[in-house]
N, CA, C and O atoms as a GROMACS GRO file, in nm:
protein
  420
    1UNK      N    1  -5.622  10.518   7.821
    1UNK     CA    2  -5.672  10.548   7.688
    1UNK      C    3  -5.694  10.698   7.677
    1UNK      O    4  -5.742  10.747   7.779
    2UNK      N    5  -5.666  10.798   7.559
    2UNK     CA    6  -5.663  10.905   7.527
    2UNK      C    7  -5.765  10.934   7.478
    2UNK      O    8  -5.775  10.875   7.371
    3UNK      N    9  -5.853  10.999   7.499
    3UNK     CA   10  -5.967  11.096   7.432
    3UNK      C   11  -5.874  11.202   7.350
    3UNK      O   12  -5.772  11.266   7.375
    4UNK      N   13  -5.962  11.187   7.235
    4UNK     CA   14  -5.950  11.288   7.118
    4UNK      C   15  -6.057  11.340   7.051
    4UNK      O   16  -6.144  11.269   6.999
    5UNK      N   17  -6.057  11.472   7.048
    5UNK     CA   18  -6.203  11.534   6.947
    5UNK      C   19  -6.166  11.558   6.812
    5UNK      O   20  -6.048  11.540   6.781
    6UNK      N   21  -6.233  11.590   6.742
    6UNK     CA   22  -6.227  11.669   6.582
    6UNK      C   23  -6.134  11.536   6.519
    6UNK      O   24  -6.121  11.421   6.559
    7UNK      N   25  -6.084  11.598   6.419
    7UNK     CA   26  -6.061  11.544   6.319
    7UNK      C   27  -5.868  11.506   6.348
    7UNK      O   28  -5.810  11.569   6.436
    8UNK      N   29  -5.808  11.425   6.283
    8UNK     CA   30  -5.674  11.399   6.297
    8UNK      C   31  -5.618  11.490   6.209
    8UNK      O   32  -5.661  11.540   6.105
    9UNK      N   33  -5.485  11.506   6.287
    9UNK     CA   34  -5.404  11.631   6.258
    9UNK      C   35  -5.320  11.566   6.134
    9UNK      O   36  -5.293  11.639   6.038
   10UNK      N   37  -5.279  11.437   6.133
   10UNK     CA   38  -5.265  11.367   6.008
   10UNK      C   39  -5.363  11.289   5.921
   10UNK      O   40  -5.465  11.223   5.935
   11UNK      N   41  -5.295  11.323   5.839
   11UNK     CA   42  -5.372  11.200   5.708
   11UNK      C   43  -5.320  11.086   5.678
   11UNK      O   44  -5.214  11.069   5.619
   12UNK      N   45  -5.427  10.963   5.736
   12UNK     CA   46  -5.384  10.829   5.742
   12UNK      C   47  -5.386  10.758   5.616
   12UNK      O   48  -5.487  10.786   5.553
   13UNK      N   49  -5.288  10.653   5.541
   13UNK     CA   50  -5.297  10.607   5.436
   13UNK      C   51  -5.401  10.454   5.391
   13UNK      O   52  -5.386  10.337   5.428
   14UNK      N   53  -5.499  10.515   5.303
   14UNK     CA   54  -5.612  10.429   5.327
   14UNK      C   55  -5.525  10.310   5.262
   14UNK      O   56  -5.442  10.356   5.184
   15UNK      N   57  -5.521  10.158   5.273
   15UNK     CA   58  -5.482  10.056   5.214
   15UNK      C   59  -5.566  10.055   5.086
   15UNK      O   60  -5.689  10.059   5.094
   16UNK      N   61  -5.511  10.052   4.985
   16UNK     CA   62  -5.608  10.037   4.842
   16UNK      C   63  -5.584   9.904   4.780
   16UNK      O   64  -5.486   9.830   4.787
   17UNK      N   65  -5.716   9.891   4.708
   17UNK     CA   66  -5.724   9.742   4.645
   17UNK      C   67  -5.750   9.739   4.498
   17UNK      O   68  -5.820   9.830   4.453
   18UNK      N   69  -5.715   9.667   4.434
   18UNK     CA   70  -5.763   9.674   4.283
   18UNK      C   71  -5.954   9.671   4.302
   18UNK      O   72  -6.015   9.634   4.402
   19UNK      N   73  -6.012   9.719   4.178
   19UNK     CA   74  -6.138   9.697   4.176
   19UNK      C   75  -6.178   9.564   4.108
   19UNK      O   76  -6.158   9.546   3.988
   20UNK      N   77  -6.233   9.476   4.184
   20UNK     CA   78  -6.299   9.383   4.119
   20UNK      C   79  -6.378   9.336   4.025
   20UNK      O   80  -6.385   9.222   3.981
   21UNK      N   81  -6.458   9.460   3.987
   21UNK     CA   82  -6.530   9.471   3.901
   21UNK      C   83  -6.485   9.538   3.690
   21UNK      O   84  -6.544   9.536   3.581
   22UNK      N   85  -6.331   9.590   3.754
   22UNK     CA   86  -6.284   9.620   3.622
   22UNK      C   87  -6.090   9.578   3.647
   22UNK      O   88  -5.994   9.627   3.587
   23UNK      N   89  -6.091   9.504   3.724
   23UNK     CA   90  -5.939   9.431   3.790
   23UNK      C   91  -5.824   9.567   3.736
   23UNK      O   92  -5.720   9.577   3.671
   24UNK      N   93  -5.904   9.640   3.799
   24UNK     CA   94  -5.775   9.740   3.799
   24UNK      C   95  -5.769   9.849   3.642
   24UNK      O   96  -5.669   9.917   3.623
   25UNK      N   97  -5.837   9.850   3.583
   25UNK     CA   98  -5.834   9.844   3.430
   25UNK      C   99  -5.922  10.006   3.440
   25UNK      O  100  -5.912  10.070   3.335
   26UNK      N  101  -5.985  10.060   3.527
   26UNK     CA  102  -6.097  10.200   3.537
   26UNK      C  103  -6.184  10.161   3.366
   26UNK      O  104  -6.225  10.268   3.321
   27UNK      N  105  -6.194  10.126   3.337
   27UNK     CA  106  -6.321  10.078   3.253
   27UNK      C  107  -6.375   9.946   3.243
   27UNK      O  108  -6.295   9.861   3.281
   28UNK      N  109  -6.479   9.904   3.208
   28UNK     CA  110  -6.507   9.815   3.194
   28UNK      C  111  -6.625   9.766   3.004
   28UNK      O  112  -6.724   9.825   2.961
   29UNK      N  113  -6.581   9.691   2.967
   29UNK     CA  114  -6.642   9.644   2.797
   29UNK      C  115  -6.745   9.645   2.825
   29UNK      O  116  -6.789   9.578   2.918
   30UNK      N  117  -6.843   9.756   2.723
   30UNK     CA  118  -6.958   9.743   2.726
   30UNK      C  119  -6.986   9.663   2.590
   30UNK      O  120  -6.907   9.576   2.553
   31UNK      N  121  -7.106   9.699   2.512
   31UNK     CA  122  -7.158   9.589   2.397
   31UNK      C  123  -7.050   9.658   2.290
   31UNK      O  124  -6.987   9.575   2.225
   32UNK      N  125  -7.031   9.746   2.272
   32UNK     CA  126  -6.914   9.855   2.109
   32UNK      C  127  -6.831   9.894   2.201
   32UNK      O  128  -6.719   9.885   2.151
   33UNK      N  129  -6.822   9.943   2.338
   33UNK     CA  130  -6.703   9.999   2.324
   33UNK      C  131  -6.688   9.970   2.531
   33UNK      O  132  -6.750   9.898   2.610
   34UNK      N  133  -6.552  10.089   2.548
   34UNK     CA  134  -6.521  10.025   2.709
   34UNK      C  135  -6.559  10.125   2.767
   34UNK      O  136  -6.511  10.232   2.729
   35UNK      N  137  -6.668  10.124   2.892
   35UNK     CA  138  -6.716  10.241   2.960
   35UNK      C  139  -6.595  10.225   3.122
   35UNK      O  140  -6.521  10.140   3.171
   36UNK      N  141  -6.635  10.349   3.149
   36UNK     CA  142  -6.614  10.398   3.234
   36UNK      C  143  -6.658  10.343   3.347
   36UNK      O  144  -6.773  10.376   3.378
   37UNK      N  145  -6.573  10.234   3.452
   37UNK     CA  146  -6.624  10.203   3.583
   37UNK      C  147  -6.672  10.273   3.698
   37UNK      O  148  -6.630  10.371   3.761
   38UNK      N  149  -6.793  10.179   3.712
   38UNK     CA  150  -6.922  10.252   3.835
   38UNK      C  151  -6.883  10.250   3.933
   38UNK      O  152  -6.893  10.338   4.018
   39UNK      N  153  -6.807  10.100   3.944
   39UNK     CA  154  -6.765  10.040   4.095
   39UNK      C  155  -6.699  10.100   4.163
   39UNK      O  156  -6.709  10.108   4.285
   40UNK      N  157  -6.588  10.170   4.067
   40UNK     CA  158  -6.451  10.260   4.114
   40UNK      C  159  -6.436  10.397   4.051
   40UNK      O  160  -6.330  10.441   4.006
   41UNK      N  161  -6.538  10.453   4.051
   41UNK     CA  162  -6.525  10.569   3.986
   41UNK      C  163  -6.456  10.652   3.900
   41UNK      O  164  -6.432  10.772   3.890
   42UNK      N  165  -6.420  10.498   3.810
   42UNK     CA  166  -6.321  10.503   3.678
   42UNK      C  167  -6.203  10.550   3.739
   42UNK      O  168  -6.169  10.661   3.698
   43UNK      N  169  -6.084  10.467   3.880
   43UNK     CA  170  -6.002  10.490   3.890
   43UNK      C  171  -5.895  10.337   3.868
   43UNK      O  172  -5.781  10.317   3.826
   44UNK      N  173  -6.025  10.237   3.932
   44UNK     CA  174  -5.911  10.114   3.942
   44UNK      C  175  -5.892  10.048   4.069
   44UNK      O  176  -5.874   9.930   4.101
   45UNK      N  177  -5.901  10.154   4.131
   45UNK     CA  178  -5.903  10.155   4.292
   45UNK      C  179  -6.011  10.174   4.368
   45UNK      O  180  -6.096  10.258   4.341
   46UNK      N  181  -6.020  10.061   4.522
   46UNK     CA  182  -6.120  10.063   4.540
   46UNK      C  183  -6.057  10.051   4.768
   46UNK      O  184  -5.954   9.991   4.800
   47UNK      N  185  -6.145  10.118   4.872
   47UNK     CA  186  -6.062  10.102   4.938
   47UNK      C  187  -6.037   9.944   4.989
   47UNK      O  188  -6.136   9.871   4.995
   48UNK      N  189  -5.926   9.900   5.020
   48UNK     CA  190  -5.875   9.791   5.082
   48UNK      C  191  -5.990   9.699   5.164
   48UNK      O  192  -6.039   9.590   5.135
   49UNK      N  193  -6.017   9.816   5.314
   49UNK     CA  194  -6.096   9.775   5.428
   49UNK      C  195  -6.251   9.766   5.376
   49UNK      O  196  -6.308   9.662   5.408
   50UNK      N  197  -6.290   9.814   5.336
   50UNK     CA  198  -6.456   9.802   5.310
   50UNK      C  199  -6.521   9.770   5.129
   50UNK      O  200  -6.624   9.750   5.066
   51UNK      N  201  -6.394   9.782   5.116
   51UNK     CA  202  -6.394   9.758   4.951
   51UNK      C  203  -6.498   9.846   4.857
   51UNK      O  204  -6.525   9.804   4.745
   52UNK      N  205  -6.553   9.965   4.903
   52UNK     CA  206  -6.597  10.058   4.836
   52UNK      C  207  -6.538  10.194   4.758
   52UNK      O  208  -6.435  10.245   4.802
   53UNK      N  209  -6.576  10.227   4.693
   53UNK     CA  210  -6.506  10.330   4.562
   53UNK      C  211  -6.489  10.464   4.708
   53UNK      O  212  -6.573  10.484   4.795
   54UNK      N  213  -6.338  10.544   4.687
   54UNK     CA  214  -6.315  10.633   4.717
   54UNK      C  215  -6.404  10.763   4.668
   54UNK      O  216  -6.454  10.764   4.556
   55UNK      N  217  -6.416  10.850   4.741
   55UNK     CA  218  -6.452  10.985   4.689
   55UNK      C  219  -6.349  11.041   4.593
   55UNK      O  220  -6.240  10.982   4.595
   56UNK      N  221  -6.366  11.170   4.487
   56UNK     CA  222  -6.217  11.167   4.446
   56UNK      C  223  -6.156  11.257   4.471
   56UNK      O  224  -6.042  11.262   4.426
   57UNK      N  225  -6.199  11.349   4.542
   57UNK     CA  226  -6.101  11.393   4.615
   57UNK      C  227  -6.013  11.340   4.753
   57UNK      O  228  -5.908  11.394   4.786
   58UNK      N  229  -6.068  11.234   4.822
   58UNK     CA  230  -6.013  11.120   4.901
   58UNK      C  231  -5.880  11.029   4.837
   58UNK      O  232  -5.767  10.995   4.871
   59UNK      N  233  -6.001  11.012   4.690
   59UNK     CA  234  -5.849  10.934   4.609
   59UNK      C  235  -5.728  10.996   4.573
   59UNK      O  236  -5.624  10.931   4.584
   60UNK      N  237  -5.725  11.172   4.511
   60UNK     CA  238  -5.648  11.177   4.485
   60UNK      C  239  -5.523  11.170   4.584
   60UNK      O  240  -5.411  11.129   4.554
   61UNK      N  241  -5.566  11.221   4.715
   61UNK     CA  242  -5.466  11.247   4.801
   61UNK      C  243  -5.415  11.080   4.851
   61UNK      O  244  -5.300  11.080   4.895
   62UNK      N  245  -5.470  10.971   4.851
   62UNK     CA  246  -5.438  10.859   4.867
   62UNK      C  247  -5.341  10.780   4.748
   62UNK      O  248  -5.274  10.681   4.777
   63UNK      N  249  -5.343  10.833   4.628
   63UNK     CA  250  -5.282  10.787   4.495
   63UNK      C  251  -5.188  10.855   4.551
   63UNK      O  252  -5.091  10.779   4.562
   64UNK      N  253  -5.158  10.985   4.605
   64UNK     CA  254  -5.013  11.098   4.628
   64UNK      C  255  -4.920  11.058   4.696
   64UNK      O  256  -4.806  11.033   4.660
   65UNK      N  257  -4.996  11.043   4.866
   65UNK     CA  258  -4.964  10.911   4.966
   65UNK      C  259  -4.855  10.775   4.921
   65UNK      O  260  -4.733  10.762   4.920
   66UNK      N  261  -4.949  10.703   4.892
   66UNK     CA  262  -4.870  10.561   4.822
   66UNK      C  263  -4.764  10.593   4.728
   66UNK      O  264  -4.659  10.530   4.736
   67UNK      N  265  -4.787  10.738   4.587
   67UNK     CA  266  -4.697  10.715   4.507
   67UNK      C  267  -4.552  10.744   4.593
   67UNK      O  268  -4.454  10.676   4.563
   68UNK      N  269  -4.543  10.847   4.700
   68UNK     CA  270  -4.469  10.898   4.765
   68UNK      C  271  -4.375  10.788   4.845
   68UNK      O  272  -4.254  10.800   4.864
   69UNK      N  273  -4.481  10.644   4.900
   69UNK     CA  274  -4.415  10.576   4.956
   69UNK      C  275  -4.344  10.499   4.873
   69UNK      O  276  -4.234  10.454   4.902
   70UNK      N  277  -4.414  10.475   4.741
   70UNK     CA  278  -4.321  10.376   4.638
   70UNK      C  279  -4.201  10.394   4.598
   70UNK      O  280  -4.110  10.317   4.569
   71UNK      N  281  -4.218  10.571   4.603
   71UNK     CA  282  -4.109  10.640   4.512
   71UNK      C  283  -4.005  10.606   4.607
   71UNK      O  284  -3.897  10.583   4.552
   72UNK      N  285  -4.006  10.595   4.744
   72UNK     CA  286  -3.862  10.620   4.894
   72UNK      C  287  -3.877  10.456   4.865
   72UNK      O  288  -3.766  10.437   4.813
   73UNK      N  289  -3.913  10.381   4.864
   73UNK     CA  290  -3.871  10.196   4.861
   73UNK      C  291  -3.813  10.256   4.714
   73UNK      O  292  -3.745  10.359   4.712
   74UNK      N  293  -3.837  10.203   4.628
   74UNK     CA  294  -3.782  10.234   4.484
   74UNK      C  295  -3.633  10.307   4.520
   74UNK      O  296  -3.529  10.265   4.469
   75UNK      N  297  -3.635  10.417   4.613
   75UNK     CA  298  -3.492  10.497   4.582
   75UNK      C  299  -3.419  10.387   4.736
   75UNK      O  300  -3.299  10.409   4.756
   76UNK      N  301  -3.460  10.321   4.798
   76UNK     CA  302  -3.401  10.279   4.889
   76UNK      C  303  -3.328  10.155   4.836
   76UNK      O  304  -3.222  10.107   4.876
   77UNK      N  305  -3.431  10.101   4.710
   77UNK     CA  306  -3.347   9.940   4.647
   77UNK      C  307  -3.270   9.987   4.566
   77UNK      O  308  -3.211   9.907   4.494
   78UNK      N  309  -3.246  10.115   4.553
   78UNK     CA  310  -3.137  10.160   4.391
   78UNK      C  311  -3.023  10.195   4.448
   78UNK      O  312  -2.918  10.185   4.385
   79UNK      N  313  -3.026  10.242   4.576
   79UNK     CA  314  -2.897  10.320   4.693
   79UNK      C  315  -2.914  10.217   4.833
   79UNK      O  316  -2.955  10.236   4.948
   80UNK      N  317  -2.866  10.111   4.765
   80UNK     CA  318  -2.818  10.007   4.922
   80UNK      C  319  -2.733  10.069   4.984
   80UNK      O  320  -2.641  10.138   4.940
   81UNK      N  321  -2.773  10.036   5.129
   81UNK     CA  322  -2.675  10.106   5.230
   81UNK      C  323  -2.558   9.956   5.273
   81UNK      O  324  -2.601   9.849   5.317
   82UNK      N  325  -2.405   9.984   5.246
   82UNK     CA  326  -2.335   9.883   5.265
   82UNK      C  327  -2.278   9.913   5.399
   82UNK      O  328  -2.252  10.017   5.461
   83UNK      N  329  -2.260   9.706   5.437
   83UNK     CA  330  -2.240   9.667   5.572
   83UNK      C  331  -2.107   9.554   5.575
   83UNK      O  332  -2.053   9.472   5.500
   84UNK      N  333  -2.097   9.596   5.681
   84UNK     CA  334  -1.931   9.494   5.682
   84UNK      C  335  -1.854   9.526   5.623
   84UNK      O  336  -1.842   9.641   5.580
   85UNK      N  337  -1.767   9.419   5.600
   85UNK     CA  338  -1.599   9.508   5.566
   85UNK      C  339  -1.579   9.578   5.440
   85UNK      O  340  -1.490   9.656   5.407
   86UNK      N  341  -1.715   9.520   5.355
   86UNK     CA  342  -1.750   9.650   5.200
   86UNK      C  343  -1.754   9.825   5.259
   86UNK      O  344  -1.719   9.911   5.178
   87UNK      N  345  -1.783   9.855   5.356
   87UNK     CA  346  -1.778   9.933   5.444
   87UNK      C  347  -1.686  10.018   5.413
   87UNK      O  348  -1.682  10.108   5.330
   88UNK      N  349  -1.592   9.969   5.508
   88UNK     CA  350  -1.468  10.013   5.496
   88UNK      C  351  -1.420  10.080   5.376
   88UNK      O  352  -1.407  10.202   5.375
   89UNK      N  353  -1.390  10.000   5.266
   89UNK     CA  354  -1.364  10.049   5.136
   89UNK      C  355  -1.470  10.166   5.086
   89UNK      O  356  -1.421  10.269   5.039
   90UNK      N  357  -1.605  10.153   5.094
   90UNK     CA  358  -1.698  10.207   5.028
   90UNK      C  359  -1.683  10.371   5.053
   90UNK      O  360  -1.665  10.470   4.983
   91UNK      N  361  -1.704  10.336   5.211
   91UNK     CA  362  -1.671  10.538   5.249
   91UNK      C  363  -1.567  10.585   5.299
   91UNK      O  364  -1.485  10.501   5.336
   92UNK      N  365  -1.544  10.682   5.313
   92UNK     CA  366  -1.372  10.727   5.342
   92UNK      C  367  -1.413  10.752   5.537
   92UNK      O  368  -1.515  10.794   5.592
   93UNK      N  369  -1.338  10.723   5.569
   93UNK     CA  370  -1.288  10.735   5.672
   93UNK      C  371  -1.146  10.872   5.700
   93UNK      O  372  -1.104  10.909   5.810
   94UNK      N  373  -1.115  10.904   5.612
   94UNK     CA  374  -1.070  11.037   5.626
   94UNK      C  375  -0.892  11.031   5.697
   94UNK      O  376  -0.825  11.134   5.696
   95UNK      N  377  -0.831  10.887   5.761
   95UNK     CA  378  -0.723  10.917   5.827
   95UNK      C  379  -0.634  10.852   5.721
   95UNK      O  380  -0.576  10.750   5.759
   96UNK      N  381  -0.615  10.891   5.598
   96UNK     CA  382  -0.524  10.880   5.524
   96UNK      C  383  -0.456  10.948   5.473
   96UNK      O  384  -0.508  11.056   5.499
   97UNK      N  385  -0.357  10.972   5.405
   97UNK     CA  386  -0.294  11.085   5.332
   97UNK      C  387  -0.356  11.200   5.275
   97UNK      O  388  -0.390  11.200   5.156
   98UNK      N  389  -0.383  11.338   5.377
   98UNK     CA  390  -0.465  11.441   5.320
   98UNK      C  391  -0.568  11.400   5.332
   98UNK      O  392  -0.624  11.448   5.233
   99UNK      N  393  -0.661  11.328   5.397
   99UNK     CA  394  -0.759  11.329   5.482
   99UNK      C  395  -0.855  11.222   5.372
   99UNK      O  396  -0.976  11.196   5.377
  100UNK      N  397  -0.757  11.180   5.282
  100UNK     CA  398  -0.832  11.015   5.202
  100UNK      C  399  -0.875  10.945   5.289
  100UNK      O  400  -0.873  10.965   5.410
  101UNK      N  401  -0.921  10.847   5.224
  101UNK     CA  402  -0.947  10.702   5.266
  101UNK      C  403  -0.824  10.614   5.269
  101UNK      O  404  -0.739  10.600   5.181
  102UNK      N  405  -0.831  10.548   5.408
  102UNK     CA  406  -0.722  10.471   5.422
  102UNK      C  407  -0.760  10.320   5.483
  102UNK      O  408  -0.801  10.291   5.595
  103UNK      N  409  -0.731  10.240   5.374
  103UNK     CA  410  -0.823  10.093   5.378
  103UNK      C  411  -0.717  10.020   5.441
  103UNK      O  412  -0.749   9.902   5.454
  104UNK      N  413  -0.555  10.058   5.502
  104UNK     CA  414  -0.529   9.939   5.538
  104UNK      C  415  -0.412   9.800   5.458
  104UNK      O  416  -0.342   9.707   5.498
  105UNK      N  417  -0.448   9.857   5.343
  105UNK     CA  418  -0.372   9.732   5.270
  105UNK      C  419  -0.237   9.778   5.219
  105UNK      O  420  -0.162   9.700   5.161
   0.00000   0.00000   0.00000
């Protein structure tokens, strides 16, 4: 086991949860109108593990985090990487006439 002092040289991504108290919504209906949630410090979000409201400067960098990871899944389901003999056709392989693609058929 490794001993470590101070603080981590990275920033770990806190798991976030909707807030229960305003289901995600950063306000909540008061008697006239919709205030501003206590629970979640009018974000929505609340952390995952202990289920208490982020600081906000904690949050913002955790909203940055996640959007960052959504954004690379999102660009990973829009640009499938093709397998098998779609393959072939899809990228050039270069030993064809003038350095085309040469599929063979």
């Amino acid at each position: 086991m490794r001993k470590s002092h101070g603080q981590s040289f990275k920033k770990q991504v806190i798991k976030l949860a909707e807030c229960p108290a305003c289901q995600g919504r950063a306000v909540v209906q008061g008697v006239f109108h919709e205030l501003a949630c206590e629970a979640c410090n009018a974000s929505g979000w609340i952390d995952g593990w202990t289920r208490q409201a982020l600081p906000l400067d904690e949050l913002v960098t955790q909203l940055g985090m996640n959007l960052r990871v959504a954004t690379s899944q999102i660009e990973q389901l829009r640009n499938p990487q093709v397998t098998g003999p779609e393959e072939l056709y899809q990228s050039s392989n270069r030993i064809g006439a003038g350095g085309t693609n040469f599929t063979g058929d």
